[in-house]
TIKELUM-166201 format. One record per residue (C-alpha): residue in three letters; x, y, z. Coordinates in Angstrom, 2 decimals, decimal comma, m for minus. Each point is the difference from the previous one (the first is absolute). Last residue first. Layout:
N
("ALA"; (X; Y; Z))
...
This chain:
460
("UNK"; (88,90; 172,83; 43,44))
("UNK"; (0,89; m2,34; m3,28))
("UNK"; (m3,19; m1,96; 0,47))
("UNK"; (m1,79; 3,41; m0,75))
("UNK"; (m1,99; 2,07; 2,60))
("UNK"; (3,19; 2,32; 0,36))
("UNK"; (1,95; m0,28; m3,28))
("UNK"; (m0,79; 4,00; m1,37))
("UNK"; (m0,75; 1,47; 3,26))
("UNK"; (3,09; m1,06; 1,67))
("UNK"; (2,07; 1,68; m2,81))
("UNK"; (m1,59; 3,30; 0,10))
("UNK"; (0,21; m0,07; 3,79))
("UNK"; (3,43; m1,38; 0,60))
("UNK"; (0,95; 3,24; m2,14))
("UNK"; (m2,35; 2,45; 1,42))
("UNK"; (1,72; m1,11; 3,29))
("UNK"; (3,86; 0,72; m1,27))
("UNK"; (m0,94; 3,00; m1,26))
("UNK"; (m1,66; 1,46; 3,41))
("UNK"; (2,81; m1,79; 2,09))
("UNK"; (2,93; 1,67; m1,52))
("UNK"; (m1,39; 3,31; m0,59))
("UNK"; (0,46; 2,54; 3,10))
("UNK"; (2,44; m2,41; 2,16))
("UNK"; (2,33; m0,01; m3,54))
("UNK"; (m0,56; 3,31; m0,84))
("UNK"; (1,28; 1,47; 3,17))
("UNK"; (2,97; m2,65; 0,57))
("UNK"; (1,33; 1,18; m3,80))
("UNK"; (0,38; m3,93; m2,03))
("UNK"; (m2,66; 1,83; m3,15))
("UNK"; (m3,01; m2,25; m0,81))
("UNK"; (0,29; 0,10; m4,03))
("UNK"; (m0,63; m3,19; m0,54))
("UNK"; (m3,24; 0,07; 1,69))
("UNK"; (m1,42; 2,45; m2,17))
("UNK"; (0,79; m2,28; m2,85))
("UNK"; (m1,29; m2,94; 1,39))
("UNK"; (m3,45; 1,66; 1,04))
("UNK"; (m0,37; 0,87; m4,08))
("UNK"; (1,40; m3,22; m1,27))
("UNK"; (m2,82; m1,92; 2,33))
("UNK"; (m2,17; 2,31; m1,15))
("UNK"; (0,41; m0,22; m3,61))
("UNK"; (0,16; m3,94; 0,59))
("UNK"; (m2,89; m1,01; 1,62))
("UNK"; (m2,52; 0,04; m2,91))
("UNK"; (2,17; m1,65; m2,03))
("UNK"; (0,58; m2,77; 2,50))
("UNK"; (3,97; m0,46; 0,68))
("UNK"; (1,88; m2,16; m2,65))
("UNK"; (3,94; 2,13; 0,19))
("UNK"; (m1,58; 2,72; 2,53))
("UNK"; (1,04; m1,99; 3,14))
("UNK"; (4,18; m1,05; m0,18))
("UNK"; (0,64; 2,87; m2,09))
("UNK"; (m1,21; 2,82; 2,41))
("UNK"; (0,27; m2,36; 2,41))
("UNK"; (3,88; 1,00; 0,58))
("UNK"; (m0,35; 3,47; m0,37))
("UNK"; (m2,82; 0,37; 2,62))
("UNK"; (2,44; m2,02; 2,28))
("UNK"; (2,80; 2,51; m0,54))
("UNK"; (m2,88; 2,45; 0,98))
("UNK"; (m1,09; m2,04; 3,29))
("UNK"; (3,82; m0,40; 1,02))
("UNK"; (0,53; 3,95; 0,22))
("UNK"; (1,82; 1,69; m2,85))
("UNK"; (2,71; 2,85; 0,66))
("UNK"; (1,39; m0,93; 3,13))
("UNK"; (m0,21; 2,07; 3,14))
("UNK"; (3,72; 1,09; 1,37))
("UNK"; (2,15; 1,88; m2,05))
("UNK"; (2,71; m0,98; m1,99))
("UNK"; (2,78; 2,24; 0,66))
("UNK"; (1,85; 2,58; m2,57))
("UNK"; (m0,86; 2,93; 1,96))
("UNK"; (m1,36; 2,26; m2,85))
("UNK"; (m0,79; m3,37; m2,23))
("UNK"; (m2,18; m1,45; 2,82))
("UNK"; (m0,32; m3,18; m1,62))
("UNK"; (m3,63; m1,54; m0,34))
("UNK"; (m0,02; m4,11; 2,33))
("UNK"; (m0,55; m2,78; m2,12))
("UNK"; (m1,12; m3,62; 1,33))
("UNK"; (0,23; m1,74; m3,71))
("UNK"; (2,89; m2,47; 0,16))
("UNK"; (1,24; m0,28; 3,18))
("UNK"; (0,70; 3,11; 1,65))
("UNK"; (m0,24; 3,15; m2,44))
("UNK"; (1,58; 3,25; 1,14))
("UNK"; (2,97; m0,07; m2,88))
("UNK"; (m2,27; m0,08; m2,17))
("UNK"; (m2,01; 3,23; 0,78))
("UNK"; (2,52; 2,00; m1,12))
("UNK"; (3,85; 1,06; 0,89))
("UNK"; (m0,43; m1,59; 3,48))
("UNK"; (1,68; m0,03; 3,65))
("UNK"; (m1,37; m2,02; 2,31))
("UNK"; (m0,91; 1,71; 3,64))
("UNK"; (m2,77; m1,76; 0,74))
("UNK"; (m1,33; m2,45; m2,86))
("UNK"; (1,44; m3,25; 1,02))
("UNK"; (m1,69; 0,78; 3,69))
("UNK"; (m2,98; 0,95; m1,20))
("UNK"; (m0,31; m3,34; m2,37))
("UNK"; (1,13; m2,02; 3,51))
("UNK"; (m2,52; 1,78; 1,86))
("UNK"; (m3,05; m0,46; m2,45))
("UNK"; (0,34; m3,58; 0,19))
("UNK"; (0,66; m1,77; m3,32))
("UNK"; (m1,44; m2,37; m2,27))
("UNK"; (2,56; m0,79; m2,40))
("UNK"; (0,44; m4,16; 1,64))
("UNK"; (m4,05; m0,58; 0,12))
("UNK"; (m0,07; m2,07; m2,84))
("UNK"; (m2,95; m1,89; m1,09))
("UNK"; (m2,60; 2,25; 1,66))
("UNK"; (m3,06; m1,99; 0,46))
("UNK"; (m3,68; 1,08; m1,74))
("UNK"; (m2,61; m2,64; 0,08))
("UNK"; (m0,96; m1,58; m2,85))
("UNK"; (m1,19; m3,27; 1,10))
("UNK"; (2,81; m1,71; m0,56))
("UNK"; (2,75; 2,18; 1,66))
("UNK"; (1,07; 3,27; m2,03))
("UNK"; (3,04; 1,50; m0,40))
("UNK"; (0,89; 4,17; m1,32))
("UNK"; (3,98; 0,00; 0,57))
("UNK"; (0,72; m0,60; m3,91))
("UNK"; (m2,80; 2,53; m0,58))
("UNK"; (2,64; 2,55; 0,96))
("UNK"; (0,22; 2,85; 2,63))
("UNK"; (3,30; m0,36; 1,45))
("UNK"; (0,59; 2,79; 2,93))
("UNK"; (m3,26; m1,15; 1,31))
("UNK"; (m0,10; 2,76; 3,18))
("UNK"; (m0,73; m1,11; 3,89))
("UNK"; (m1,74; 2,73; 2,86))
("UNK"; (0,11; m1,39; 3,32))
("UNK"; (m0,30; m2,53; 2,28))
("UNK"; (m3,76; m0,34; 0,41))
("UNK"; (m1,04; 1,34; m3,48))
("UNK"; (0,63; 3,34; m1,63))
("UNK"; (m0,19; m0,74; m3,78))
("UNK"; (1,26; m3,80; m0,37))
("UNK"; (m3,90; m1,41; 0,82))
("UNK"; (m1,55; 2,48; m2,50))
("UNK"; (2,58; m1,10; m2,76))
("UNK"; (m0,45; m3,69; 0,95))
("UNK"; (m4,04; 0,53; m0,57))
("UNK"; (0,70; 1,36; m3,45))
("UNK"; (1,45; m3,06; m0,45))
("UNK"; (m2,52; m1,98; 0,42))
("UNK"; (m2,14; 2,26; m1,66))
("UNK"; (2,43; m0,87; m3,05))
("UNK"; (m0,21; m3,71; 0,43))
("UNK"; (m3,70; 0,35; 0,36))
("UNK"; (m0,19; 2,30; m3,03))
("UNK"; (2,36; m2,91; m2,08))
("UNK"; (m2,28; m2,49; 0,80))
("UNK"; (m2,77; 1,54; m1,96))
("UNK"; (2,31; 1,06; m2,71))
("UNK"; (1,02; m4,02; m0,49))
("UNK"; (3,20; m0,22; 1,34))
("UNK"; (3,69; m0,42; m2,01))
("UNK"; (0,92; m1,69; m2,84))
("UNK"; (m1,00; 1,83; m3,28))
("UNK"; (m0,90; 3,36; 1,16))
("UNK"; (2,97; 0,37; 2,30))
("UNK"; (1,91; m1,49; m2,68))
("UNK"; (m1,00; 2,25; m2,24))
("UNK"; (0,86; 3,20; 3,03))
("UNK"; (3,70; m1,65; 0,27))
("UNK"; (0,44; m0,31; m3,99))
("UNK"; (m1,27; 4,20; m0,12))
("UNK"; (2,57; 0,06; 2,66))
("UNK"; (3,01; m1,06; m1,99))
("UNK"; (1,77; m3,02; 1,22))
("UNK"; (4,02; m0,01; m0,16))
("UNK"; (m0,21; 1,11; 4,36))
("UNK"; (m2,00; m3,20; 0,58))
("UNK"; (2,39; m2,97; m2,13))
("UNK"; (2,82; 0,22; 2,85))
("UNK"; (m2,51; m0,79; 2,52))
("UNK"; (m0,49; m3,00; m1,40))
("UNK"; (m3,84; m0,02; m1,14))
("UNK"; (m2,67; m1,07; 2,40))
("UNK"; (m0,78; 3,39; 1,48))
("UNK"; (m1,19; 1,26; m3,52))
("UNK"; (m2,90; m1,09; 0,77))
("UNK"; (m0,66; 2,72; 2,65))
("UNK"; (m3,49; m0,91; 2,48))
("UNK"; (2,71; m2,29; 1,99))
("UNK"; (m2,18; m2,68; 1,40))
("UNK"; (1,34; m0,22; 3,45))
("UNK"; (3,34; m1,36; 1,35))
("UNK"; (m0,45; m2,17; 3,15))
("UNK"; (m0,37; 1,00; 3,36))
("UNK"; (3,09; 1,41; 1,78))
("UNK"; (3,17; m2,02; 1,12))
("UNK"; (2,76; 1,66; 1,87))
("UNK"; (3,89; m0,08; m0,32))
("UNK"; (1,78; 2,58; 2,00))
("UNK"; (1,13; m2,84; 2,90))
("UNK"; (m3,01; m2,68; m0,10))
("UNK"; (m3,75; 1,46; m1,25))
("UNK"; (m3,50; m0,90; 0,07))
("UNK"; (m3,33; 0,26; m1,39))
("UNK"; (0,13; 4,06; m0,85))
("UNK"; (m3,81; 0,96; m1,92))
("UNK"; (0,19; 1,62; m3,30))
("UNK"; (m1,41; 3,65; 0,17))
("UNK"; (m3,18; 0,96; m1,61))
("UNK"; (m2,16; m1,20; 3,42))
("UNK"; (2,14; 2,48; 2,49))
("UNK"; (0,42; m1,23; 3,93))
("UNK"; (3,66; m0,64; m1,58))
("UNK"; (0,03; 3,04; m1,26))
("UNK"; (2,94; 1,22; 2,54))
("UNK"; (1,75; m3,22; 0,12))
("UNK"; (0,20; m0,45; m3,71))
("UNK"; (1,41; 3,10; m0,56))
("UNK"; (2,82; m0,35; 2,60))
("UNK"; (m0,09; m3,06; m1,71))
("UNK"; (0,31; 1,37; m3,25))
("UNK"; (3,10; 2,64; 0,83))
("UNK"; (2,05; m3,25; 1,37))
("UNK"; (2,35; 1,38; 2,68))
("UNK"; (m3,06; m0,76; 2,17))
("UNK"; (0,25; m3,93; m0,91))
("UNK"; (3,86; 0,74; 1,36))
("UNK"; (m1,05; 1,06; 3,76))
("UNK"; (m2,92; m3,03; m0,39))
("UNK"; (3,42; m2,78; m0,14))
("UNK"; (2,06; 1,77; 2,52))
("UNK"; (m2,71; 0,12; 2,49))
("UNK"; (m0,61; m3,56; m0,34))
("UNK"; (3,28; m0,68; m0,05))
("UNK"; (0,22; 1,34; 3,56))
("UNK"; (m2,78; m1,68; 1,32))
("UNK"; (m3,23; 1,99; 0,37))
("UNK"; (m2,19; m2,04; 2,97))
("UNK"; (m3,53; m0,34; 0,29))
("UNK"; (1,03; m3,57; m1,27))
("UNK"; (m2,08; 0,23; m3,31))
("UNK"; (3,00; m1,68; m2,19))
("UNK"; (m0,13; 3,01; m2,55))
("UNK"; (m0,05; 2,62; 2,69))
("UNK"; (1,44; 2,99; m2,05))
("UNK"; (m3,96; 0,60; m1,08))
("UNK"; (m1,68; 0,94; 3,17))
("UNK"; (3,47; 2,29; 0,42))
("UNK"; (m0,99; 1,48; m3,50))
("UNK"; (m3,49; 0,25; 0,67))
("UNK"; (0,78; 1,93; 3,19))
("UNK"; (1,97; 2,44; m1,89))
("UNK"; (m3,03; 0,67; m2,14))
("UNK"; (m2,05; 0,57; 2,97))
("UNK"; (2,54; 2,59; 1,28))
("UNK"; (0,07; 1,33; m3,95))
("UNK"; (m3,56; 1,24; m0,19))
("UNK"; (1,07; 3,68; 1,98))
("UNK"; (2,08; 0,66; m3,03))
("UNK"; (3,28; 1,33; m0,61))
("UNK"; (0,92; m0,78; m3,42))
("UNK"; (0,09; m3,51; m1,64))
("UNK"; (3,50; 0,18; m0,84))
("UNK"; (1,51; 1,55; 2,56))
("UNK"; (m2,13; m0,42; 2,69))
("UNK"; (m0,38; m4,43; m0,85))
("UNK"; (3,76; m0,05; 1,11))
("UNK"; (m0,35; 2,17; 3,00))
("UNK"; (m2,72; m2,62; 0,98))
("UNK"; (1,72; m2,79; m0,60))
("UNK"; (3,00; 1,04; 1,90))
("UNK"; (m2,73; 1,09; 3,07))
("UNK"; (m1,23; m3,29; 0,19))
("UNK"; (3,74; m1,69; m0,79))
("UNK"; (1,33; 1,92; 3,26))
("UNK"; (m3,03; m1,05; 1,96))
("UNK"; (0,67; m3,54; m1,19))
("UNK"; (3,07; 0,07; 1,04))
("UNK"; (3,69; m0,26; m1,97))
("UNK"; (1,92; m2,28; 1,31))
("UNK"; (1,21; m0,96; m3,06))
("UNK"; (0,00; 2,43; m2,77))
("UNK"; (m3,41; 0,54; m1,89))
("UNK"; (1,07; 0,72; m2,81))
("UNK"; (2,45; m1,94; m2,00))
("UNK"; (m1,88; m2,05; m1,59))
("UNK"; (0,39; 1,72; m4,05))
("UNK"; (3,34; 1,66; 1,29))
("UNK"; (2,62; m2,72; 1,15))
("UNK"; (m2,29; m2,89; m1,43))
("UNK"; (0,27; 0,90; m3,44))
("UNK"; (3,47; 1,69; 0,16))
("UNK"; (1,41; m3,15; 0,45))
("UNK"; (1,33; m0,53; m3,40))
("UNK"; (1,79; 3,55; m0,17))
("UNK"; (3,29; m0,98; m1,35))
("UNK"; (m1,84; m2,30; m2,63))
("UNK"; (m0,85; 3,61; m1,84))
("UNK"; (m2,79; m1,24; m2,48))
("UNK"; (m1,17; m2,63; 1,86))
("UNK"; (m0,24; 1,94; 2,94))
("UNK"; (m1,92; 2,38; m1,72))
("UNK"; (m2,21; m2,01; m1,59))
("UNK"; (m0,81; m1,61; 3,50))
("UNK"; (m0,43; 3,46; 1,35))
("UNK"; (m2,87; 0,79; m2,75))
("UNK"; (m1,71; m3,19; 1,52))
("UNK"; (m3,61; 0,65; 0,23))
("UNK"; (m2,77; m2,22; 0,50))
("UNK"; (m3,50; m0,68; m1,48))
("UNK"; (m1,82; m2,93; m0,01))
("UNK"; (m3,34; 0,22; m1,17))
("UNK"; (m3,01; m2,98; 0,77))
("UNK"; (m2,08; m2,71; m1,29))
("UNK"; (m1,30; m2,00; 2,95))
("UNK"; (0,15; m3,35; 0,14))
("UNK"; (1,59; 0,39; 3,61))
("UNK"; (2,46; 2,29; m2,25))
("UNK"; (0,77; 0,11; m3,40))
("UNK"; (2,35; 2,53; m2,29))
("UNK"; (m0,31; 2,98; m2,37))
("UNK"; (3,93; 1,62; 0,20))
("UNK"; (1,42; 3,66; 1,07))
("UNK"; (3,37; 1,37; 0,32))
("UNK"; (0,42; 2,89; 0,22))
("UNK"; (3,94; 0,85; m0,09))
("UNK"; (0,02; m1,19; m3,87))
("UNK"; (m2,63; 1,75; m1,02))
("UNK"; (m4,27; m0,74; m1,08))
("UNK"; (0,53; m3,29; 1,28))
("UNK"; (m2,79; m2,22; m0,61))
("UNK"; (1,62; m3,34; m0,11))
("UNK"; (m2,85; m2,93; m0,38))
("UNK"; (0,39; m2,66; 3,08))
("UNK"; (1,25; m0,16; 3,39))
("UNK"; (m1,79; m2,74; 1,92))
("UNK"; (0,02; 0,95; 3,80))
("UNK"; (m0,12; m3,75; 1,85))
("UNK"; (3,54; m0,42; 0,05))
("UNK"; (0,01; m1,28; 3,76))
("UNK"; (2,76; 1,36; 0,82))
("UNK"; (1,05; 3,39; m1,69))
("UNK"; (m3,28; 1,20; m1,08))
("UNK"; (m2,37; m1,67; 2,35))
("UNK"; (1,94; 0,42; 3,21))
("UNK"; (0,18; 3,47; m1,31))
("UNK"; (m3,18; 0,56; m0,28))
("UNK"; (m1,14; 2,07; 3,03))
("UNK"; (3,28; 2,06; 0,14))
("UNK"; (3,68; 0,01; 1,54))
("UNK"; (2,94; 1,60; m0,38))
("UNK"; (3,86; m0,07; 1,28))
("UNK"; (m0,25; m4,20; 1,51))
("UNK"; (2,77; m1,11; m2,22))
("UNK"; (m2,11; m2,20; m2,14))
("UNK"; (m2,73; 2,70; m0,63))
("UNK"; (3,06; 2,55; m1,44))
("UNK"; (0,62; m3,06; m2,33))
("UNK"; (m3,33; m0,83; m0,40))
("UNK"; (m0,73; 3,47; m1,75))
("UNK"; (3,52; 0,11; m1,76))
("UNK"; (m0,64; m3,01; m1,82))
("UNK"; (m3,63; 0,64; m0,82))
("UNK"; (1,04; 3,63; m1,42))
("UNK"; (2,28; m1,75; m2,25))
("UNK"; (m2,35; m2,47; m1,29))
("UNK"; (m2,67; 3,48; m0,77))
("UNK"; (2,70; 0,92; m2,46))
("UNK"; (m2,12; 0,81; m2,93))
("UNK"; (1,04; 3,70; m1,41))
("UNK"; (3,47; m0,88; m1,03))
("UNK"; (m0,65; m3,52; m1,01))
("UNK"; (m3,08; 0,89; m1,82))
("UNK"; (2,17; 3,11; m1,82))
("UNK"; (2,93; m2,70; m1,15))
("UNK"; (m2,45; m2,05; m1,15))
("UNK"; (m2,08; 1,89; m1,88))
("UNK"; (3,61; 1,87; m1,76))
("UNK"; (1,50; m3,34; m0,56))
("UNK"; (m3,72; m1,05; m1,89))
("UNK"; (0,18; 2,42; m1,47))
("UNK"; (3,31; 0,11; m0,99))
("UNK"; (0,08; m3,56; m1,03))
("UNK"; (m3,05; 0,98; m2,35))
("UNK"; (1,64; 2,76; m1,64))
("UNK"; (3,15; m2,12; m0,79))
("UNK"; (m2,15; m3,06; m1,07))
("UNK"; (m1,86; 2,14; m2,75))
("UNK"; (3,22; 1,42; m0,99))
("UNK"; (1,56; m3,71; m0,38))
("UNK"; (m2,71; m0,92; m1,91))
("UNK"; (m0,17; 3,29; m2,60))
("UNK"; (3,59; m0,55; m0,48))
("UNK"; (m0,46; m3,41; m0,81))
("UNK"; (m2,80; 0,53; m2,41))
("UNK"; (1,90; 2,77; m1,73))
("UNK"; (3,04; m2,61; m0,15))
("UNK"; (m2,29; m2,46; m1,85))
("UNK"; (m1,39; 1,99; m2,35))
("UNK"; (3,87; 1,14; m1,06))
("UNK"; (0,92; m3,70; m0,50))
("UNK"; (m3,23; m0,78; m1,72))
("UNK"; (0,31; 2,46; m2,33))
("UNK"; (2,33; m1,92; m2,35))
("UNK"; (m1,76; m3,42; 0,08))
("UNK"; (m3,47; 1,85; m1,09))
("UNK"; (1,56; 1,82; m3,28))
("UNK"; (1,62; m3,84; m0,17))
("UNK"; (m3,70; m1,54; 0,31))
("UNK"; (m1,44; 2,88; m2,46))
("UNK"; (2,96; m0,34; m2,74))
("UNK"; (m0,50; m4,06; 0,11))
("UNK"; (m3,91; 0,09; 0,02))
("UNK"; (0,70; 1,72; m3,18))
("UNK"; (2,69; m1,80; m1,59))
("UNK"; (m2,09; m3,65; 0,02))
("UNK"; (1,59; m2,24; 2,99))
("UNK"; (2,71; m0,09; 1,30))
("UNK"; (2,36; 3,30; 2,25))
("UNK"; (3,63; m0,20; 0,99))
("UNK"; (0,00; 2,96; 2,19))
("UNK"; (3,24; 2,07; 0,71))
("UNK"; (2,31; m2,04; m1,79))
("UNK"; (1,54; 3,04; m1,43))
("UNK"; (m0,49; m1,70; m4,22))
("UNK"; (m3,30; m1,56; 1,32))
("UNK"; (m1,01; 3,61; 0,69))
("UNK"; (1,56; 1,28; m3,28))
("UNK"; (m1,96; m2,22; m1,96))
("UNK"; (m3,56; 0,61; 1,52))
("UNK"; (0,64; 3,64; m0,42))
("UNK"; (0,93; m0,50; m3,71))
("UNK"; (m2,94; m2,19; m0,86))
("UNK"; (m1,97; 2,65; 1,47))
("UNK"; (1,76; 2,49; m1,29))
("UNK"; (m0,42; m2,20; m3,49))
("UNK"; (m4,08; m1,26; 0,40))
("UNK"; (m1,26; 3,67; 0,47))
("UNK"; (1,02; 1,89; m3,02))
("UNK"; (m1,24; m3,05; m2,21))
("UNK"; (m3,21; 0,68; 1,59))
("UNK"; (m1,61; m3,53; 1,52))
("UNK"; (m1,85; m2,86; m1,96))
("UNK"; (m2,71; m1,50; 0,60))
("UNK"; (0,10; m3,16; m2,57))
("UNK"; (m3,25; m0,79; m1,82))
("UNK"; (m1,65; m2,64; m0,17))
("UNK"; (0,36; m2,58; m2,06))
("UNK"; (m2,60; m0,16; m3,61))
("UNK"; (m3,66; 0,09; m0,17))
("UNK"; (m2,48; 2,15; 0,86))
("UNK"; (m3,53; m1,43; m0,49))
("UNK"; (m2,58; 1,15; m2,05))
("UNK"; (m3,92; m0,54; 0,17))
């Protein structure tokens, strides 16, 4: 068998490609702009490489410092949002203050201001002049909640600093009896609970109440200090359901500042994002995450019975008639064992103080009769006034609400009926007639349905 013989052979490259490159080589050593070794090829490709650095490397660095902009101003905008919204330290300060000088008193303010036994802890502050934090107390986890709207103010216009304790305690003046704060109380609790033959016995809460110290006596900071909780629309609340199981319990208070049992389970997942990340979500993301995060169905129709229940208890109870004027799953909690709580009891509203906006107002469309966010009164176009009964009761704003919060996962052979009862209830009309005629008959047929499916279960 043959064998080639002879050298190799030479690879050699186009004669039209070894002169420009040749050429290009030549005139780069000629600028001094690379000074490339090595065999010609490796030398075109490293200076090709040398002369787009430069340019690489400023796209990198704008890219950087971009990247760091947007970050900073995230990170300015977080904080600068936090600090506005989280100034529970400021509401301490002005607390003991007013406690130091002898204006206000309360069952934990010894605790708060002296002893520092009240452990403020997550900031929950849905606005700046709310301010609301998780804390601990005895070992027990609680919610402090105070308001200092006049403390903004102040800070805001320094020629005003006192204004705080000039109008917040103000009331009662000294010397004032305690027949004279009896019947102050009273007038007070008229106009925005209504007149109703109840409110004696609620009056006699609050004077139960205004002894912190348990003297049988109501100092004059005493009186000063439960005069301002009543300025507060969810103590008034508070106070009125406190015999009611869905409402948070009230554990104490100093001055305006009161502690309620801790923050339930919120049955909204989207509660745990900044509340500047909320509005940008779309609701098909809010009912996913529903899916995803929240309840097991099961749970969820206890929640929702729950619920239900707080409905029935706001719709002609002891002191009156109250309407949600904020109906959002952020405000639906739950303790442990699944037991409906209201998380947020600030847009609940007595009847008389939603009459009272509405009298008289003057309207272009329905809009302009809407207190808080979604208790809407019809416009009288004629007379251009908003009149009087509002256009959706709290049972069918309710209905709308579990409408996505129930039939998301909810037993097939459940669920046609379930939409079916939902969708009648929704439309409930806010007219007193319809209201009395319907309210009660829906809202049963509901709790029903629901009961049936989970009762006999481990989730009942």
């Amino acid at each position: 068998m043959g064998t080639l013989r002879g050298r190799p052979a030479q690879l050699r490259w186009p004669r039209q490609l070894q002169r420009p490159a040749a050429t290009t080589l030549g005139v780069l050593r000629a600028t001094g702009w690379c000074q490339p070794s090595g065999p010609w090829v490796w030398e075109l490709i490293g200076c090709s490489l040398q002369g787009r650095l430069p340019g690489l490397r400023v796209r990198y660095v704008v890219l950087v410092w971009l990247g760091v902009f947007a970050g900073s101003w995230l990170v300015y905008v977080h904080y600068s949002s936090y600090s506005e919204l989280c100034r529970g330290h400021v509401c301490q300060v002005v607390i003991c203050d007013q406690y130091r000088k002898g204006i206000i008193s309360g069952s934990i303010c010894r605790d708060l201001c002296e002893l520092r036994t009240v452990e403020w802890r997550t900031c929950l502050s849905p606005a700046p002049g709310q301010q609301v934090y998780s804390g601990l107390w005895q070992d027990k986890e609680v919610t402090i909640k105070c308001g200092i709207e006049e403390v903004l103010n102040a800070k805001a216009q320094p020629e005003v600093a006192p204004r705080r304790e000039l109008v917040l305690f103000d009331k009662p003046t000294r010397g004032t009896s305690i027949k004279e704060f009896r019947e102050m109380t009273l007038n007070f609790l008229k106009a925005n609970l209504g007149d109703l033959p109840s409110l004696p016995a609620l009056v006699g809460q609050v004077l139960l109440m205004a002894d912190f110290n348990k003297d049988s006596h109501v100092s004059l900071a005493e009186a000063k200090s439960v005069w301002a909780l009543l300025q507060r629309n969810e103590f008034l609340l508070l106070l009125s359901l406190q015999e009611k199981e869905h409402a948070s319990q009230l554990l104490g208070c100093c001055g305006d500042l009161y502690l309620t049992e801790g923050i339930p389970h919120g049955s909204w997942p989207g509660a745990m994002l900044s509340p500047l990340l909320r509005p940008l979500l779309p609701p098909a993301l809010h009912r996913a995450m529903q899916q995803w995060f929240g309840p097991a169905w099961p749970w969820r129709a206890k929640i929702a019975i729950g619920l239900l229940e707080f409905v029935e208890e706001l719709f002609h109870g002891a002191y009156g008639t109250f309407y949600m004027c904020e109906t959002t799953l952020a405000n639906v909690g739950y303790t442990a064992s699944y037991d409906f709580k209201m998380a947020d009891l600030q847009q609940v509203v007595p009847e008389a103080t939603v009459q009272r906006f509405l009298h008289g107002r003057r309207c272009e469309q329905s809009a302009d009769c809407t207190y808080g966010r979604d208790c809407r009164a019809p416009c009288d176009r004629l007379m251009r006034q908003c009149k009087g009964d509002l256009i959706q009761p709290n049972l069918a704003k309710v209905c709308e609400l579990l409408r996505d919060y129930l039939l998301p996962g909810a037993p097939p052979d459940l669920r046609e009926e379930l939409g079916k009862q939902l969708r009648t209830c929704t439309t409930l009309s806010g007219l007193a007639s319809q209201v009395e005629a319907h309210h009660s008959l829906v809202l049963s047929h509901l709790k029903t349905l629901l009961w049936k499916e989970i009762s006999n279960t481990k989730y009942s």
